[in-house]
C-alpha positions, 0 to 999 in steps of 0.5 A, a space after each residue: 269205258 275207258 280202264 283206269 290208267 295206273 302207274 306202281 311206284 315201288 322199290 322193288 321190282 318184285 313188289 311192283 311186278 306182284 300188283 301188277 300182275 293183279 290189276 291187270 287180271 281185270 279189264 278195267 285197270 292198265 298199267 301204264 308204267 313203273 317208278 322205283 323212286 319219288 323222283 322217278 315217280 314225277 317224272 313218269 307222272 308228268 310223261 304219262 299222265 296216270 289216274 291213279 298212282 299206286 306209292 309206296 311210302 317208303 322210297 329211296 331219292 324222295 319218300 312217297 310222301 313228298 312224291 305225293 305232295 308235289 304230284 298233287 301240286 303239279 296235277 291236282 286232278 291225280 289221285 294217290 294210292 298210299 301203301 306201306 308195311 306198316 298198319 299205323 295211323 301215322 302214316 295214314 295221317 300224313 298221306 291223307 295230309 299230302 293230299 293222298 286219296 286212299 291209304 292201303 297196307 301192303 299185307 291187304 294188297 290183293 284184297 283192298 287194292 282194287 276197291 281202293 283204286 275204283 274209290 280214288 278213280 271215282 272221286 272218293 277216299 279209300 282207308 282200309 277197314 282196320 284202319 277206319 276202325 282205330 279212327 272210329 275209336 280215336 275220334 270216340 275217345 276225343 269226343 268224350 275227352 272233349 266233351 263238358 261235364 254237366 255241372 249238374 253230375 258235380 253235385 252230391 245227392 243231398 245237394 241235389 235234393 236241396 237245390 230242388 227244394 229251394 228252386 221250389 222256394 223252401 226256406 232253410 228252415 223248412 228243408 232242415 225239418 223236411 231232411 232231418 238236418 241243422 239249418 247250418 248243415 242245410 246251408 254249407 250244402 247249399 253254398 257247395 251247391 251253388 259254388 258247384 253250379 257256379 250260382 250266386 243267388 237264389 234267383 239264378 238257382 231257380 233259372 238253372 232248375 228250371 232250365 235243367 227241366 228240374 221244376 216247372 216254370 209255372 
């Protein structure tokens, strides 16, 4: 099989030399060449037609993120391999937005380049674990922020109870002597229950316990 052919774009020439160095240790990846800035990253795109582009985001005459929305606007069938010093989801975010195809920090080169090159080649998306993780908790966190509160969970015990007992169609009277209440108390409890569940009669309060599971519909 043909190697993944790979062009480093990077600023400084150390940097470049260093991944360099590292993809070429193994038989599946060539580098075809280097640019020093996102300028020069689209013009070696267009005169080399790379696999994969490994960028650096910060670059000088055009950052890497404009690089790599233009490149992908010129050659939809590239893919990208981000890399920054900074372990922030920001970035991330606007690389994946720009159409990128993996997001690695420069501190995980040598340990998460490879893998996220042969991801990118093979069609997929590559973030780094550490990253991946601050994703998992951020998309948990919204989820739960996002997420309806259950009327129900509003509701104090004793409302609670008095909703039952008159979806099981107690009267007042009979919940008042049954709880060892005032027929006026066991009234405010219900109206508060039922501004709560935002019900306006009976008929409504007994829909909701049934299709709470909280009676039976026989």
């Amino acid at each position: 099989m043909a190697p993944i052919r790979v062009l480093l774009v990077d600023d400084h020439a150390m940097v470049r030399e260093g991944i360099r160095a590292l993809l070429q240790s193994h038989a599946d990846f060539t580098v075809v060449g280097e640019a020093a800035d996102g300028r020069e990253a689209i013009e070696k795109v267009r005169a080399l037609d790379p696999d994969v582009i490994v960028m650096d985001i910060s670059l000088p005459a055009m950052g890497g993120i404009e690089a790599t929305r233009r490149i992908l606007k010129e050659k939809p069938a590239a893919r990208v391999i981000g890399l920054s010093r900074h372990d922030e989801l920001g970035y991330a975010r606007a690389l994946f937005e720009a159409g990128a195809s993996g997001y690695v920090s420069k501190k995980e080169v040598s340990a998460e380049l490879e893998a996220a090159i042969r991801a990118a080649y093979s069609g997929g998306v590559y973030l780094q674990p550490s990253l991946a993780r601050q994703i998992a908790r951020d998309y948990v966190q919204l989820v739960r922020s996002e997420r309806k509160v259950d009327p129900y969970e509003r509701l104090t015990d004793r409302e609670k109870e008095i909703l039952l007992l008159v979806a099981e169609g107690r009267t007042s009277r009979e919940i008042a002597d049954k709880l060892c209440l005032t027929v006026k108390t066991v009234l405010n409890h219900r109206e508060n229950l039922m501004d709560k569940l935002g019900i306006t009669n009976t008929a409504q309060l007994i829909k909701y316990a049934i299709k709470a599971g909280l009676i039976d519909e026989d």
